[in-house]
C-alpha positions in Angstrom: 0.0 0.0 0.0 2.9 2.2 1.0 4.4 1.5 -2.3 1.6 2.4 -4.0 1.0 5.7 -2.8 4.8 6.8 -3.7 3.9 5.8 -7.0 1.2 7.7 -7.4 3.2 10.6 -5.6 6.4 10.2 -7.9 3.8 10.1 -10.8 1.6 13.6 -10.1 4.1 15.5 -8.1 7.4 15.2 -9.4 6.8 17.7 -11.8 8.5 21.2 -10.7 6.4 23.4 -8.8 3.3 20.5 -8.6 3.5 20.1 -4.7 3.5 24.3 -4.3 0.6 24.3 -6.1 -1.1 21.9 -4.5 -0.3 23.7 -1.3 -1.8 26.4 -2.5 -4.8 25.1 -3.7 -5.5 22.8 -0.1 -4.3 26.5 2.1 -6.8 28.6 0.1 -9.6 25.8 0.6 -8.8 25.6 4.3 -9.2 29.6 4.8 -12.3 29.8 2.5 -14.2 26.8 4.4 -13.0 28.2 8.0 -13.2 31.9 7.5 -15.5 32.1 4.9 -17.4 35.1 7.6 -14.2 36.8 7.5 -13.5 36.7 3.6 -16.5 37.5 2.5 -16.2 41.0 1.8 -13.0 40.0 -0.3 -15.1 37.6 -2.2 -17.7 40.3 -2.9 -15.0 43.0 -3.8 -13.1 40.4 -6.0 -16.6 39.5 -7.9 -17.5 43.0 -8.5 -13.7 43.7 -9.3 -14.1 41.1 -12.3 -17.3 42.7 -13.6 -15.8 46.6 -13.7 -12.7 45.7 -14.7 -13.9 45.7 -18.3 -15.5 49.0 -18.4 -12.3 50.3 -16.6 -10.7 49.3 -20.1 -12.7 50.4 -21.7 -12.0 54.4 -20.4 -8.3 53.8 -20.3 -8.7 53.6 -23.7 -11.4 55.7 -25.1 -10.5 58.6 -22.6 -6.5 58.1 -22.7 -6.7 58.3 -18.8 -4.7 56.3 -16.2 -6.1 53.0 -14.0 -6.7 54.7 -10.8 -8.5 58.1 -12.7 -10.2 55.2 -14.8 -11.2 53.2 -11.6 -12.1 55.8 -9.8 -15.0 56.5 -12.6 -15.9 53.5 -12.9 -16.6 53.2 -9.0 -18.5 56.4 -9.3 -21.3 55.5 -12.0 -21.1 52.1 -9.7 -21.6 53.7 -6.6 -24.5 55.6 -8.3 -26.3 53.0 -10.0 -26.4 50.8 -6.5 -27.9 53.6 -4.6 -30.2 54.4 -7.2 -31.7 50.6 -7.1 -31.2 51.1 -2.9 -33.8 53.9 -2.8 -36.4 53.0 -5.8 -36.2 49.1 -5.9 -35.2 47.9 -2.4 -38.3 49.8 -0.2 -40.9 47.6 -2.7 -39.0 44.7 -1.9 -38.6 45.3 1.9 -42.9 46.1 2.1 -43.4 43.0 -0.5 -41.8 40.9 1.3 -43.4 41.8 4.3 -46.7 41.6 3.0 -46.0 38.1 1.6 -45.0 36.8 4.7 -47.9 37.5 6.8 -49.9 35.7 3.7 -47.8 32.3 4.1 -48.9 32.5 8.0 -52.1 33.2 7.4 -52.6 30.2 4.7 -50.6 28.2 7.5 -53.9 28.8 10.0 -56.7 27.3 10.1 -58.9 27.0 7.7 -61.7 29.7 9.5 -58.3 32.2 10.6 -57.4 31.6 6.9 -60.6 32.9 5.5 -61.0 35.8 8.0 -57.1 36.6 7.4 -57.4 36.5 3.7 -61.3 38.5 4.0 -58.9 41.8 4.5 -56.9 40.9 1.1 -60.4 40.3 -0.5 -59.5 43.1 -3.3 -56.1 41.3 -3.7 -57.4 37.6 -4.2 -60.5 36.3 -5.7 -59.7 33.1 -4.1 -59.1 31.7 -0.5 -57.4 29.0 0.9 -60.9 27.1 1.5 -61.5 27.3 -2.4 -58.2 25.9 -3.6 -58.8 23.0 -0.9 -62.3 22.2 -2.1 -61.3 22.4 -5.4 -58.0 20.3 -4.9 -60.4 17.8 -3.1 -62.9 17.7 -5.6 -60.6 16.5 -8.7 -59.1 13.9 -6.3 -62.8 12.8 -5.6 -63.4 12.8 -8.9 -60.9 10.3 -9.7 -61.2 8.2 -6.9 -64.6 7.7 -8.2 -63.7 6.2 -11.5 -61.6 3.6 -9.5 -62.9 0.0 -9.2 -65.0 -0.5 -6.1 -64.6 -1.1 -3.6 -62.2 1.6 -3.2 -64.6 5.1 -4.3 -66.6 3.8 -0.8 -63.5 3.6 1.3 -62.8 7.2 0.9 -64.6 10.0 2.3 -64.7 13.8 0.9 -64.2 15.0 4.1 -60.9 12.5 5.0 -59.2 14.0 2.2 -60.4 17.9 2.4 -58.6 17.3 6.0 -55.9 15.6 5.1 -55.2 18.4 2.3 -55.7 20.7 4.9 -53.1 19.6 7.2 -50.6 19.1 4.6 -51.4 22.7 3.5 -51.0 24.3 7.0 -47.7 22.7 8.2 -45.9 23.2 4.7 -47.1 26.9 5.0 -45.6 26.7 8.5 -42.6 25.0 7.5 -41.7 27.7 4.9 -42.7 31.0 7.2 -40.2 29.4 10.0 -37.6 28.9 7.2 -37.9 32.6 6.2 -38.3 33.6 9.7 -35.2 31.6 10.7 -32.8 31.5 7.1 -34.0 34.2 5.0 -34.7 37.4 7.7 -31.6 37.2 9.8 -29.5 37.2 6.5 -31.1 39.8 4.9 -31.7 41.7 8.3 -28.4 41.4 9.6 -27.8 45.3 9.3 -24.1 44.8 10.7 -22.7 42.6 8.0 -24.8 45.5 5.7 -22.7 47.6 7.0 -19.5 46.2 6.7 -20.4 45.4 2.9 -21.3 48.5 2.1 -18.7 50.3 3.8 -15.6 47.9 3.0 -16.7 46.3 -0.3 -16.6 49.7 -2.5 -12.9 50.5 -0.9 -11.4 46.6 -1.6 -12.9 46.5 -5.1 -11.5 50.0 -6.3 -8.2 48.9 -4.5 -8.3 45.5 -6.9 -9.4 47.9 -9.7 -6.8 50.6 -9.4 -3.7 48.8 -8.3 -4.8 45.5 -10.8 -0.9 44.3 -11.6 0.9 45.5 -8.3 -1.8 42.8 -6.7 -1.3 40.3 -9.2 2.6 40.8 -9.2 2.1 40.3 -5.6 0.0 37.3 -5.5 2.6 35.6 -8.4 5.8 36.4 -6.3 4.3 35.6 -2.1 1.9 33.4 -2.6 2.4 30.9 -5.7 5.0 28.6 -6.4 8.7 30.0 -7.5 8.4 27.4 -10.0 5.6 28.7 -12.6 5.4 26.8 -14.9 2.3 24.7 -13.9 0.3 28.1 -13.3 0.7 29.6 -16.7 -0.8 25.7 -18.0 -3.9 26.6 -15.5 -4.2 30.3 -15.3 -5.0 31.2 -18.4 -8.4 29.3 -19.3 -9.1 29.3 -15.7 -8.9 33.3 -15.2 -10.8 33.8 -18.3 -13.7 30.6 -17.4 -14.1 32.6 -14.1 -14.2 36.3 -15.7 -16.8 35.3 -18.1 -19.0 33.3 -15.7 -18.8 36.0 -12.9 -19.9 38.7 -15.4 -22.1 36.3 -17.1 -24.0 35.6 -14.3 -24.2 39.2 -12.9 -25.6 39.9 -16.6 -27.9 36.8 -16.1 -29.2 37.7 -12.6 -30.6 41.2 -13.9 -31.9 40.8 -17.2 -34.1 37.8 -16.1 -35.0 40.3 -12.8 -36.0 42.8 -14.8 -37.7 41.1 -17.8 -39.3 39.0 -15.0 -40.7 42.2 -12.7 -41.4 44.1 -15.8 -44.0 41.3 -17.1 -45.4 40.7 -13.9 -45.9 44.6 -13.3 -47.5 44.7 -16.8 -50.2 42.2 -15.9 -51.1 43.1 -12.3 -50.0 40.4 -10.5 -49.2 41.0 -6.7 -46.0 41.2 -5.5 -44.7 41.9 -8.7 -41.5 43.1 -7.4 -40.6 40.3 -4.8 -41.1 37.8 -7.5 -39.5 39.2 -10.1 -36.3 39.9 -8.3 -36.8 36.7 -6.8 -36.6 34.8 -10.2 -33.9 36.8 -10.5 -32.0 35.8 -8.1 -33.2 31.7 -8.9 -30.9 31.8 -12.3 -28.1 31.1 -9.5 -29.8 27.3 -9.1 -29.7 26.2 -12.5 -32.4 23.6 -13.3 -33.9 23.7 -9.5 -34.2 28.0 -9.5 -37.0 28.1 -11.7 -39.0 25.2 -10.2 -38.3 26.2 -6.5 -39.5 30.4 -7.4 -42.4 28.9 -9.5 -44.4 27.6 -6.9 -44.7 30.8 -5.1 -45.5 32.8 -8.6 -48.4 30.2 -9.5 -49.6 30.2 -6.1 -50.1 34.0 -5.7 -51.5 34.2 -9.6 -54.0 31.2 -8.5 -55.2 33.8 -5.3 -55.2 36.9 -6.8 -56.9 35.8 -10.6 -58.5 32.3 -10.0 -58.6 29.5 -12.6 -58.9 32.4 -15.4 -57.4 33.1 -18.8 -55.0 36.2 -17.0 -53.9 32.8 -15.0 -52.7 31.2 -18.3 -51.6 34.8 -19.4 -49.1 34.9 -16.5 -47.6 31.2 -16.5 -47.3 31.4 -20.2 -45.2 34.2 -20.0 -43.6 32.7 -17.2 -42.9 29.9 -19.0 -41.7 32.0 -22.2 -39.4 33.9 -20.3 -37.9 30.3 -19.1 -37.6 29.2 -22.3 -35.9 31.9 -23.8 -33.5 31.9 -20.9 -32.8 28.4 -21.3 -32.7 28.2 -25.3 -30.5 31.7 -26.0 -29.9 33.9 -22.7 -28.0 31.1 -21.5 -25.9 29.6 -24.1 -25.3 33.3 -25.3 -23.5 34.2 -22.1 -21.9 31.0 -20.7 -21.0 28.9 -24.1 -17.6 28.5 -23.0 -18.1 28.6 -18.9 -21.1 25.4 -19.4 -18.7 22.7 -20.8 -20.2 20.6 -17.8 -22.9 17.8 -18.2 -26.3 18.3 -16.0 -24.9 16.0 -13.3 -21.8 17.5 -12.3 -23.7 21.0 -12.5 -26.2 19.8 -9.7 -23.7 17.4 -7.9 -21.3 21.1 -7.6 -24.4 22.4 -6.5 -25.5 20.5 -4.1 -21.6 19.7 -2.4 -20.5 23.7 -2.5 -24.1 24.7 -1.7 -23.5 22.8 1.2 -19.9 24.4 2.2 -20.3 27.7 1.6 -24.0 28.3 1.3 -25.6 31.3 -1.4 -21.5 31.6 -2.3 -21.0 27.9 -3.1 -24.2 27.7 -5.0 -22.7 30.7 -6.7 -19.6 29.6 -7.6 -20.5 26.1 -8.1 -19.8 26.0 -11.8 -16.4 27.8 -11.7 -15.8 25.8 -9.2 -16.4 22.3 -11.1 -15.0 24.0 -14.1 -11.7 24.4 -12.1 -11.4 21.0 -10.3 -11.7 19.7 -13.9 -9.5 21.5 -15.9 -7.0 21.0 -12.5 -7.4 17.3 -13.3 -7.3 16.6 -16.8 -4.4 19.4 -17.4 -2.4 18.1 -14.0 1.1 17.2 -14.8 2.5 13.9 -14.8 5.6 11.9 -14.7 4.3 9.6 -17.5 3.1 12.2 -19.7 6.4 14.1 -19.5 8.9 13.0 -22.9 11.9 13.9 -21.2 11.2 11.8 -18.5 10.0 9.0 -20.6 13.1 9.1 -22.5 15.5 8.9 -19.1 12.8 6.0 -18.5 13.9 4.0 -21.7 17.5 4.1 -21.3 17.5 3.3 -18.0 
């Protein structure tokens, strides 16, 4: 066994500056899992630092300025922009939010506290909680009854309209204690706020402005002397991050906005809330869009009934989806989605679970890296050179 393992050493770390890197890779891992609360705001300022960087460029050149005059314009119309969307957009979310959560407890009651709760909505939604469970109750009935018998006389109307009702009320209570306990503190957590609105402007114009000193830095303290290995990873790795960062930034608003601006269009409650919300699901792929669906069908179903402005909304829901799916997406990440379903969700569900909203974040890039680390990782065996010494020994 012994013997075995110095193989497999000799075979993947013989190679010049291979156990530096690796190292480096196992020490950054360590501090990211351990003092993930402490790095955050780096992570933030680095993110944001990869999506200005381009229009920082882009004024060095057009407007023959230096990077620190360039940066500091770019943090300016950045600065603006965010506190624009903190004093129009944020407020609706805030009083949306709010609004939404006292609906979830209410539809977590009782059925009688569920009416009375949703009588002072009665100009929002044209249906209650008791309709949706009759109705539910009836279509199960309904096929029940064209089941052979005896089984249509073993079950009673009123069994399953109380069986439908429980379910109904603890999954409502199960999702208001997940937003009371998850969701609120996070987004309520006016300290951490703080700190990220304070520090996370000053790191990323630091990255921004002093770009190579940083880099020269982090090439000549932190990575191997030996660097060859890097420049076979850096390259497509710097650029498979850069373009998924930005990409998803891109992503995350265009589907917000598209999203709230069709929802405003037709009237549907909460417009706002959800469309940010779906937003903000484009970080899941594949289980985003199911997860933020059942909230929008659920408030279209109470505010507009079994209608055609029902259909109206989930077809465009559905559209919007699509056209996410079929050209959003392959138009930004074409060369940052070179990974198969499974490894997208398995990244998901294994970072998710390390590092929370960041992991699901960077899940991809993350995958992305781990595979280009193993099929471009340097070996003995692949090495000529060393093959050659091989034969004539």
């Amino acid at each position: 066994m012994i013997e075995l393992f110095k193989n497999w050493y000799r075979r993947h770390f013989s190679v010049p500056g291979a156990p530096e890197f690796a190292c480096v890779l196992i020490s950054i891992f360590i501090i990211i899992y351990f003092f993930m609360w402490l790095v955050g705001p780096l992570v933030v300022a680095l993110c944001l630092a990869y999506c200005l960087d381009g229009a920082v460029c882009f004024f060095m050149r057009h407007l023959h300025v230096g990077r620190r005059l360039s940066a500091s314009i770019v943090m300016c119309l950045f600065i603006g922009a965010a506190l624009l969307a903190l004093i129009l957009v944020v407020p609706q979310i805030i009083n949306q939010g709010i609004s939404f959560y006292n609906i979830i407890l209410s539809m977590g009651a009782d059925v009688s506290q569920a009416i009375s709760a949703e009588a002072a909505h009665s100009d929002e939604f044209v249906m209650s909680v008791k309709d949706i469970d009759l109705l539910i109750t009836q279509h199960i009935m309904d096929f029940v009854s064209t089941l052979p018998d005896p089984i249509p006389s073993m079950v009673a109307e009123n069994t399953v309209l109380s069986a439908l009702t429980s379910i109904r009320s603890q999954l409502m209570k199960a999702t208001a204690v997940l937003m009371r306990t998850q969701l609120v503190p996070s987004v309520f957590n006016a300290f951490s706020w703080l700190i990220y609105l304070i520090i996370v402007p000053i790191f990323t114009f630091l990255m921004l402005a002093n770009k190579y000193a940083l880099q020269k830095r982090v090439l000549t303290y932190i990575l191997p002397n030996r660097q060859n290995i890097i420049k076979e990873f850096w390259p497509s790795i710097n650029s498979q991050i850069a373009g998924y960062i930005r990409g998803k930034i891109v992503h995350i608003i265009v589907i917000a906005i598209a999203n709230t601006l069709a929802f405003k269009i037709m009237g549907l409650n909460y417009g706002t809330l959800l469309g940010v919300g779906v937003g903000l699901s484009v970080v899941v792929p594949y289980v985003g869009a199911v997860l933020i669906g059942v909230p929008v069908i659920l408030v279209a179903l109470l505010q507009f009934g079994f209608s055609m402005t029902l259909a109206w909304v989930l077809g465009v829901y559905v559209i919007i989806q699509l056209l996410d799916s079929n050209v959003l997406t392959p138009m930004l990440f074409s060369k940052a989605l070179n990974l198969d379903a499974f490894s997208i969700l398995a990244a998901i569900l294994i970072f998710g679970g390390l590092w929370g909203f960041w992991g699901v974040f960077f899940a991809i890039p993350l995958a992305t890296l781990i595979k280009t680390i193993i099929s471009r990782w340097p070996s003995a065996d692949a090495d000529p050179q060393r093959l050659l010494l091989k034969a004539k020994d």
